[in-house]
N, C-alpha and C positions, 0 to 999 in steps of 0.2 A: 504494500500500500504506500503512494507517495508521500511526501508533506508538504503542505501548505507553508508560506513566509509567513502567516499571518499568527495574532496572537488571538485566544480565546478566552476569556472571562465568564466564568459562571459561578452563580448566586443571585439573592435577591434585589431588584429596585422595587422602592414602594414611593408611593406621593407621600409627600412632608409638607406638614404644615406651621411654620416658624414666626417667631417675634419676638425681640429683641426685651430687653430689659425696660418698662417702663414706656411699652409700645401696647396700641391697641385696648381693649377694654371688654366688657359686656357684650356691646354691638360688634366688634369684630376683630380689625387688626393683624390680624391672620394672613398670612402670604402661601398658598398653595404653590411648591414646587416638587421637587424628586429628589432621592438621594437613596443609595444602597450602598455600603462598601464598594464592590467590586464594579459597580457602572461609575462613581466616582473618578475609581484610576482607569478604568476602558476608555473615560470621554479623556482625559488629560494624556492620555497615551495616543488618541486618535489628533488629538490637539497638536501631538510632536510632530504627527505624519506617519506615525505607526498602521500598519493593517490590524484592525481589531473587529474582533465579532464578539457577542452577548450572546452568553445558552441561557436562558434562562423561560419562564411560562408569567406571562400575564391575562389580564381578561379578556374576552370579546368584547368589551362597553367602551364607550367613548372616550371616558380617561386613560383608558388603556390604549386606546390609538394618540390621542393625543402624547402619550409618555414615548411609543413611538419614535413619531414622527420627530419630537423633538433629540431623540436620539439620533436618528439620522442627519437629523441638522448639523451634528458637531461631529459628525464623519465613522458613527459608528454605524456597521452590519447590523442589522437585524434580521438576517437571513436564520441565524437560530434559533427566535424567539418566536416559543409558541406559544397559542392563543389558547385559553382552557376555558372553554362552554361554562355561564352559571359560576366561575367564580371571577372575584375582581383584586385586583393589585391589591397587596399589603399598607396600612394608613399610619403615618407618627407624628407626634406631634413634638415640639422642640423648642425648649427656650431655652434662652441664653442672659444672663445675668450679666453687669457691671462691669467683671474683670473678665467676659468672654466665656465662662463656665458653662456648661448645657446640661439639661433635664430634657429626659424623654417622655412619652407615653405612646404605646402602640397597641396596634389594632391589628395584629396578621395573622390568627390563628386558621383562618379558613382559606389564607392568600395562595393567589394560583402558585406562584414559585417553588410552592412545596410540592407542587406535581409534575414538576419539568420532565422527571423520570419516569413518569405514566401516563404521558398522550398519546396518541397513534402517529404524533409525528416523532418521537422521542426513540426512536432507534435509530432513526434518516439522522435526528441531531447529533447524536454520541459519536457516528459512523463520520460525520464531517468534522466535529472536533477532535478524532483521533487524529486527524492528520496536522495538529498543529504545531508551530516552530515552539511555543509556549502557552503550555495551559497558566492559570493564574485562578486561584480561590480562596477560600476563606475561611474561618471557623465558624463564623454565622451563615456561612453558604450551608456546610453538614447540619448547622443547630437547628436549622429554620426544614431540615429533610428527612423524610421518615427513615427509620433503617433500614429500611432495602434498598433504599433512594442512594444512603449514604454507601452501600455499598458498592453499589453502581457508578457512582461515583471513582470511588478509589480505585476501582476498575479500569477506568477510563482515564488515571494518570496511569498505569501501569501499560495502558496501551499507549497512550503519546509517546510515553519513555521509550518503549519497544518499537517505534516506529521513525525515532530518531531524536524525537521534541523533548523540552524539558517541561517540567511541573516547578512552578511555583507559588507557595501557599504563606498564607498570613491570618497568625493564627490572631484575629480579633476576638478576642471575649468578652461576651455579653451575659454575664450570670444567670440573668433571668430567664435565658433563653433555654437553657439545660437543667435538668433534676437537679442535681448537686456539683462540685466543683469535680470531684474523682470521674464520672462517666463526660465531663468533657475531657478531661487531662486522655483518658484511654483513648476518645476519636481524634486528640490532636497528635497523639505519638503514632498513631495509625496513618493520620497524614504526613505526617513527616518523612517517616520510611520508604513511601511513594515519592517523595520531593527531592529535588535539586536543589532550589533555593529554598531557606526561609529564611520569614522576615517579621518575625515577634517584637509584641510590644512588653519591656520592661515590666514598668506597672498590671499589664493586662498577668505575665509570670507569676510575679507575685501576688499577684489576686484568687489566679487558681492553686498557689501552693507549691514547698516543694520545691522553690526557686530563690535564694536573695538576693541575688545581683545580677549583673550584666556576663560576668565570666560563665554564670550557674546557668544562666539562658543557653546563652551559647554551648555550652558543652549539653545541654539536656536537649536541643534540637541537630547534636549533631557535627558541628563543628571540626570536632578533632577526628572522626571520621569521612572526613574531604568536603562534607556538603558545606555551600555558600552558605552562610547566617550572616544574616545585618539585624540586631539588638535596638530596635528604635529606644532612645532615652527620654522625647520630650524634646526641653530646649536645650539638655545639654549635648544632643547630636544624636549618637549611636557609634555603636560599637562594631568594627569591620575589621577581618580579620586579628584580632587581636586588638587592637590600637583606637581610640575614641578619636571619630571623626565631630568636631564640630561644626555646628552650624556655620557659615562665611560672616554672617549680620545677625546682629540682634533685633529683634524687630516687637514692635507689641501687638498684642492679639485681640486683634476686634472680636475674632470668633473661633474657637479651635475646630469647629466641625470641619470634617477632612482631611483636617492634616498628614495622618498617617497614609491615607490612601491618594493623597498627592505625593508624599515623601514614594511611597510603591512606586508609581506612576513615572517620577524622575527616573526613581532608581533602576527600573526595569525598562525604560527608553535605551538609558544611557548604555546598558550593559546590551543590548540588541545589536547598539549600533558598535560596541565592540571593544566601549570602556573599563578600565578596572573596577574591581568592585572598591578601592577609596575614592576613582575620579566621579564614580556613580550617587557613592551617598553624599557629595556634594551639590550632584544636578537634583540629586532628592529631598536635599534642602533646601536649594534655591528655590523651587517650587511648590514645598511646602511652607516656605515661608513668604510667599508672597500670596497663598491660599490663605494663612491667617490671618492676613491684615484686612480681607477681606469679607463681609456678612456672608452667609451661605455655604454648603457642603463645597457646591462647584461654582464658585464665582464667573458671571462675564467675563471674557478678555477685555485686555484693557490695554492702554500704552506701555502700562510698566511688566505687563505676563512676558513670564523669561520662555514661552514656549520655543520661537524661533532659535535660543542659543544655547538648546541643553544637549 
């Protein structure tokens, strides 16, 4: 079976409904947009000029074409995005506080993307992302999938792998998303084993346990047996090969929503195109750091987006 140049992304987008600290009221205020980890870094990869497609299942209703179309806008595929009859995209809601802080609430318990693994078009999708230069997923991509889904899944890194491509995954944790902290820790060492890169977050380690620092990350995804690990820290960089890359600039944070999945986003441009992994977690902060200065998951381009120079 050939490969495809292209990169693949799967997991969930859901519409988000956002306002800032001291915005809106009773009667409204509310901003309807999208945001999901992994369509996050899809659009800022497809932003670099990357080839990127979305596996994932949203609804048949009109919000659901509308998320589309908007996708396509910013130069992503949705050639693997299926439609699931009777259900509708996953809902969150999001504020953000004073110093940029964010609070959730969601709505996805019945959202199509838990079914991306059981449409009738969901063999044709797996069968087009096996051929790809780069899978890319997430830990809310298995949390938010049934287990048979998830295992399908893992499947289907062991097929990329075998077909030439690499897997890389980002183990984002969302507590509430999983029974307890030990049945995520077991489906994230289970992803990892399938991976080539990862790209944990610090705090996200220590929140599951079983991790204190950035060396304890690193060696617990893998590290010292050859795989790439980049250790996100927050603002004090990350950790790549051994050594703390920091950020270039200090910058202050209108809103941290995103960051890590633009810091991906750099980081997995830069290395495509054939950078080291320290030249990479630079373009991974340059780009993460001009996403926090900005409101929103995925900010507009703007004069100052370092997309053309990463």
């Amino acid at each position: 079976m050939g490969m495809t140049e292209g990169v693949t992304v799967v997991g969930e987008a859901m519409l988000e409904l956002s306002r800032a600290s001291g915005e809106g009221g009773p009667d409204g205020g509310w901003n309807l947009r999208y945001g999901g980890d992994v369509i996050n870094t899809a659009i800022h990869l497809a932003r670099c000029g990357d080839q990127v497609r979305f596996a994932s299942a949203i609804g048949a209703d009109p919000m659901s074409a509308e998320l589309r179309a908007a996708w396509e806008g910013e130069g992503v595929d949705t050639s693997l995005l299926l439609a699931a009859e009777g259900r509708l995209p996953g809902l969150y809601a999001i504020e953000t506080d004073a110093q940029g802080e964010r609070s959730f609430h969601y709505w996805r318990g019945e959202a199509a993307a838990r079914r991306m693994f059981d449409l009738p078009g969901s063999a044709a999708m797996m069968e087009q992302a096996a051929r790809s230069k780069l899978l890319y997923f997430s830990l809310i991509t298995l949390a938010i999938l049934p287990e048979e889904a998830r295992e399908k899944l893992l499947g289907l890194c062991g097929t990329v792998r075998a077909n030439g491509g690499k897997v890389a995954f980002d183990g984002n944790y969302r507590a509430r998303l999983w029974p307890d902290a030990d049945t995520a820790r077991q489906w994230r060492d289970r992803a990892i084993a399938v991976s080539d890169m990862g790209l944990p977050t610090l705090a996200d380690e220590v929140e599951m346990g079983e991790v204190d620092d950035a060396g304890d990350a690193a060696r617990r995804w893998g590290a010292d047996e050859g795989r790439e690990v980049v250790v996100k820290l927050g603002a004090e960089g990350c950790l790549v090969d051994g050594r703390i890359v920091a950020p270039p600039a200090k910058l202050s944070v209108v809103d941290s929503s995103g960051a890590g999945d633009a810091f991906n986003g750099g980081y997995l441009h830069a290395r495509l195109a054939g950078r080291t992994p320290g030249e990479a977690a630079i373009a991974g902060h340059r780009l993460a750091g001009w996403n926090i200065g900005r409101r929103g998951a995925i900010p507009a381009r703007d004069a100052e987006a370092p997309y053309a120079d990463l």
